[in-house]
C-alpha positions as CSV (number, residue, x, y, z in Angstrom):
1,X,-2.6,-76.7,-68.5
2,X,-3.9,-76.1,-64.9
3,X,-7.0,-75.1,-63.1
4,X,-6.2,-73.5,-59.3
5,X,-9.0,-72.6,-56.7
6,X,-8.6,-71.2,-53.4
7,X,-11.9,-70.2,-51.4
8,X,-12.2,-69.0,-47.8
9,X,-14.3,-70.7,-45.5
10,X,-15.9,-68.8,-43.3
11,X,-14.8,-71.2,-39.7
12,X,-11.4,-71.3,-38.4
13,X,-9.8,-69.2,-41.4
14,X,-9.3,-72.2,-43.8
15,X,-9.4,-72.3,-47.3
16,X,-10.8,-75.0,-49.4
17,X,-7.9,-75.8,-52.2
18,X,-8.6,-77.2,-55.2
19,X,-6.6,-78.0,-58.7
20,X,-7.1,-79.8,-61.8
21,X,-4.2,-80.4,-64.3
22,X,-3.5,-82.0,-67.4
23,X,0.0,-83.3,-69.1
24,X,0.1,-83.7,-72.7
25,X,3.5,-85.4,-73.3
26,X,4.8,-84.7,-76.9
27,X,6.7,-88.0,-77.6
28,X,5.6,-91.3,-76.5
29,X,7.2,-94.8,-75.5
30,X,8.4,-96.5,-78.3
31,X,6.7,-100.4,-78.8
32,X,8.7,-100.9,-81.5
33,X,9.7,-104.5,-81.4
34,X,13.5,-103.6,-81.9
35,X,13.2,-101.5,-78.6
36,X,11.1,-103.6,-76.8
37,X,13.3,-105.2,-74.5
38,X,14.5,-101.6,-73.9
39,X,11.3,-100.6,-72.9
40,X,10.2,-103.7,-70.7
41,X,7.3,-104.2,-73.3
42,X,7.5,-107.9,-73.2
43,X,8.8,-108.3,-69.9
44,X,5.6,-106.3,-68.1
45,X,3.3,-107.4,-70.7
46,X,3.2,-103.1,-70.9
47,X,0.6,-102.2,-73.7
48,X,0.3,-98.3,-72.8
49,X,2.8,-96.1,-74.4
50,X,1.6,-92.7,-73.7
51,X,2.6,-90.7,-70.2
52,X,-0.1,-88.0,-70.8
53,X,-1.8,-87.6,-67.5
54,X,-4.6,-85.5,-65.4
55,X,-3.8,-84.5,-61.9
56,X,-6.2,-83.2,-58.8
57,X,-6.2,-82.4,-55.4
58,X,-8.9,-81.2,-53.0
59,X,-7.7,-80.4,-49.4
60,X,-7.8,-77.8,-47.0
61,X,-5.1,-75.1,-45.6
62,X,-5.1,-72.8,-42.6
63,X,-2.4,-69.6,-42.4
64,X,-1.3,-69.4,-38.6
65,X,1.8,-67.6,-36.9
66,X,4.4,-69.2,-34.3
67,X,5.1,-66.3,-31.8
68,X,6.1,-63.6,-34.0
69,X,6.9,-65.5,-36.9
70,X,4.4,-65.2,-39.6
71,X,3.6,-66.9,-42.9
72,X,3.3,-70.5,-41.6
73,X,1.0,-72.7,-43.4
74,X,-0.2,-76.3,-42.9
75,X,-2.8,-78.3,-45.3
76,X,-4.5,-81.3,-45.6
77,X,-4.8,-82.6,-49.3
78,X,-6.0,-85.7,-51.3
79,X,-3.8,-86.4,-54.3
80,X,-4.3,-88.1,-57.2
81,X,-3.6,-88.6,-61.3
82,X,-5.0,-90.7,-64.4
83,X,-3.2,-93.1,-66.4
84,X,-2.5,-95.6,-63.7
85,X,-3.8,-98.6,-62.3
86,X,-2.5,-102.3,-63.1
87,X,-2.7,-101.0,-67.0
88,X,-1.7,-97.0,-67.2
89,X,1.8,-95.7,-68.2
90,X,2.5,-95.0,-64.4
91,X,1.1,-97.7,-62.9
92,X,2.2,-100.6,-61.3
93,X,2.6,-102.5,-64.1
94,X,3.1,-99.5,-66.4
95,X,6.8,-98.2,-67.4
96,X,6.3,-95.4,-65.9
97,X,5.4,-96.7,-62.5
98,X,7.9,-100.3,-63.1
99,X,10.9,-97.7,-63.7
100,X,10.6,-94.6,-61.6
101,X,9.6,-96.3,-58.4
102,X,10.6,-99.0,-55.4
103,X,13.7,-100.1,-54.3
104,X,15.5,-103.4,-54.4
105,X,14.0,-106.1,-51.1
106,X,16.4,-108.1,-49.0
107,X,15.7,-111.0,-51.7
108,X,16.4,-108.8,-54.5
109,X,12.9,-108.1,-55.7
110,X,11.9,-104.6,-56.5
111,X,8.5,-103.0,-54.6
112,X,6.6,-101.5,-57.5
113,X,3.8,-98.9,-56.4
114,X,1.2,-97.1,-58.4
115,X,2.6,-93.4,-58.9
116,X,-1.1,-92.3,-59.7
117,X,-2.8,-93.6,-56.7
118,X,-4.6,-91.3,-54.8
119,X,-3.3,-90.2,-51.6
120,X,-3.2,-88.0,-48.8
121,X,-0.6,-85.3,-48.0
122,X,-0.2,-83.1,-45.2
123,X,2.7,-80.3,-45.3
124,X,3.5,-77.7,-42.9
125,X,5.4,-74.6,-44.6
126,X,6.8,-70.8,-44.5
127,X,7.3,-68.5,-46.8
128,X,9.0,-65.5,-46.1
């Protein structure tokens, strides 16, 4: 389920974005002790089985050409989601954010980030 908005501002032709969505993941992360091992349960200390999650962003986006070439669009956006932190599914101690995420450091270690941290994004696109 999603919620889009996209209003015109009345200075320099942008356009205030905004979205709300929500996730509702049918099965869940199985804490079974037989497949806890599996599921790095014990080894993350992971209580949270469920991935459900609600995801926004806010930003703003202008339409502009390049000579002749139309449909060019750059934005400015701040990005985020529920369900993370040190304790949500995809967070950095979560299984979704422990196995979806980092790569292997020169000592072998793995960088494990937040995947619901908020953050900003530019893009620059075209469509034509």
């Amino acid at each position: 389920m999603e919620l889009n908005a996209a209003y015109p501002l009345p200075i320099w032709g942008l356009t205030l974005i905004g979205h709300v969505g929500h996730l509702n993941v049918a099965g869940k992360l199985s804490s079974d002790p037989r497949f806890a091992n599996a599921n790095n349960f014990d080894a993350n200390g992971i209580t949270e089985d469920n991935p459900d999650y609600t995801d926004y962003k806010i930003g703003l986006s202008k339409s502009f050409k390049i000579a002749n070439s139309e449909g060019w669009n750059a934005g400015l956006y701040y990005v985020g989601a529920s369900n993370g932190g040190s304790d949500g599914y995809w967070g950095s101690r979560g299984y979704g954010g422990s196995s979806f995420n980092g790569g292997a450091n020169s000592d072998g270690s793995t960088e494990i980030k937040d995947l619901a941290d908020g953050r900003f994004v530019v893009t620059v696109g075209r469509t034509f």
